[in-house]
C-alpha positions as CSV (number, residue, x, y, z in Angstrom):
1,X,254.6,172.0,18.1
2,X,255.3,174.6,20.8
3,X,258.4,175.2,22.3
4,X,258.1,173.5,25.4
5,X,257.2,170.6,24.0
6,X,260.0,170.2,22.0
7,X,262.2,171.2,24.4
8,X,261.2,169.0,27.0
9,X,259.5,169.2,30.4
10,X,262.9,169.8,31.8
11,X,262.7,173.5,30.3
12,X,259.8,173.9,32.6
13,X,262.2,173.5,35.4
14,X,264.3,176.2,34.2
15,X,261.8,178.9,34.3
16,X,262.0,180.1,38.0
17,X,259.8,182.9,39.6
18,X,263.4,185.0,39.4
19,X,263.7,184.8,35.5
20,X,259.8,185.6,35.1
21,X,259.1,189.8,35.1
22,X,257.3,190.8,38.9
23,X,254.9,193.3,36.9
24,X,254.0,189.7,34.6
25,X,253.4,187.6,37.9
26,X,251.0,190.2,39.0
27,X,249.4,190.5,35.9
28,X,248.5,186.6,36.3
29,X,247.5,186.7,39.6
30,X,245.6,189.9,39.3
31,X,244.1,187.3,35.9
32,X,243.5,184.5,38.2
33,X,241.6,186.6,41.1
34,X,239.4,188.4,38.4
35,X,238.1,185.1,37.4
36,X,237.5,183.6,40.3
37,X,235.3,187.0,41.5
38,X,233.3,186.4,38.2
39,X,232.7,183.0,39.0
40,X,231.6,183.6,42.6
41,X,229.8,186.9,41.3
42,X,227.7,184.5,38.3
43,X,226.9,181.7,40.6
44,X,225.1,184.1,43.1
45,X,223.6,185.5,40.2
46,X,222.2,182.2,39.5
47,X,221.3,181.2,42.9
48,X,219.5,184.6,43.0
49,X,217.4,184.0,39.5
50,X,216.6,180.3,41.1
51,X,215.2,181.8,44.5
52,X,213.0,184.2,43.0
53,X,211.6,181.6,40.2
54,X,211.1,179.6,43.4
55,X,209.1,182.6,45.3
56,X,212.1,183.9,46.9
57,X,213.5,183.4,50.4
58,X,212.8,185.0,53.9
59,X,215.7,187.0,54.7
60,X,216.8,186.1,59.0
61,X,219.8,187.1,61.1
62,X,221.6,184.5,63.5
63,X,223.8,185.3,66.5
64,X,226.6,183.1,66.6
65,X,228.4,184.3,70.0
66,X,231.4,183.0,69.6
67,X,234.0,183.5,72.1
68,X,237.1,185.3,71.0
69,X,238.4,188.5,72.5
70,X,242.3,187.9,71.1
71,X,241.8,190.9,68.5
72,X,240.6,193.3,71.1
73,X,242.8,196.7,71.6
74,X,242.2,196.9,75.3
75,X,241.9,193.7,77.6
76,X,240.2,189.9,77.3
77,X,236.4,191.4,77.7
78,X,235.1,190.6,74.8
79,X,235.6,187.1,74.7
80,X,233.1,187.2,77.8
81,X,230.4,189.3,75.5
82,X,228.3,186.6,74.4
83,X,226.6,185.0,77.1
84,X,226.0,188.5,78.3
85,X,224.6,190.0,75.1
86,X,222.0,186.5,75.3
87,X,220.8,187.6,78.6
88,X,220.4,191.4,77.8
89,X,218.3,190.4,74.9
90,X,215.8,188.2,76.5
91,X,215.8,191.4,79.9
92,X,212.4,192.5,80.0
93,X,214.1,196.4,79.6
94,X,215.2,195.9,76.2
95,X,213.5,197.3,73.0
96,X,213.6,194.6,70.3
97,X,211.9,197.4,67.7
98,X,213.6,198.0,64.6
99,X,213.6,201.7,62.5
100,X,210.7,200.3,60.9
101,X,208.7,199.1,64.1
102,X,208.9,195.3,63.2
103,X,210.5,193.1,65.7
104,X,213.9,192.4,65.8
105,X,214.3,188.9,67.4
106,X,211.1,187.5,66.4
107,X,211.3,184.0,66.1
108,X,210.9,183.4,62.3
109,X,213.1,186.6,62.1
110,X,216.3,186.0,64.6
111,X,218.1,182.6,65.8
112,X,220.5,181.8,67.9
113,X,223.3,179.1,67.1
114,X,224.3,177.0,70.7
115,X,227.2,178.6,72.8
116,X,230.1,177.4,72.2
117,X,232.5,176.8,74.8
């Protein structure tokens, strides 16, 4: 039997984050993170193995434009950005071409999410 079960749950209550080592904490949580990475980093492994048995996927790009401007070093502009950035895409002076000369916001290619308010 271990020793906390013969000494009782009330033991448990005695072992406080002040009597436990700070380098042992870490260690643990430094345990936990690690495993939870791997687990993340095997199920895309898996969900990558399933796409290509499937005949893989068509990589796109959406833009979101959401509103928020509250990180910004200067003033509240960029929190205005979006609805502008829609309407300099669609100007007839803008160059869609990518490095590669395909087109950037081609339909099956780019989408946009609704603007949000």
């Amino acid at each position: 039997m271990s020793v906390i079960g013969r000494r009782g749950l009330h033991y448990l209550h005695t072992l406080k984050a002040s009597n436990v080592p700070a380098d042992l904490i870490q260690k643990g949580q430094d345990r936990v993170i690690d495993a939870s990475l791997t687990l993340i980093r095997e199920r895309v492994k898996l969900k990558g193995e399933l796409l290509r048995a499937l005949g893989g996927a068509k990589a796109t790009a959406s833009l979101l434009g959401v509103p928020l401007g509250h990180n910004s070093s200067f003033l509240q502009g960029p929190a205005f950005a979006p609805p502008r950035i829609r309407e300099a895409i669609w100007c007839g002076s803008t160059n869609s071409a990518t490095e590669e000369g395909s087109d950037a916001i081609a339909y099956e290619h780019f989408s946009f999410s609704p603007p949000f308010p």
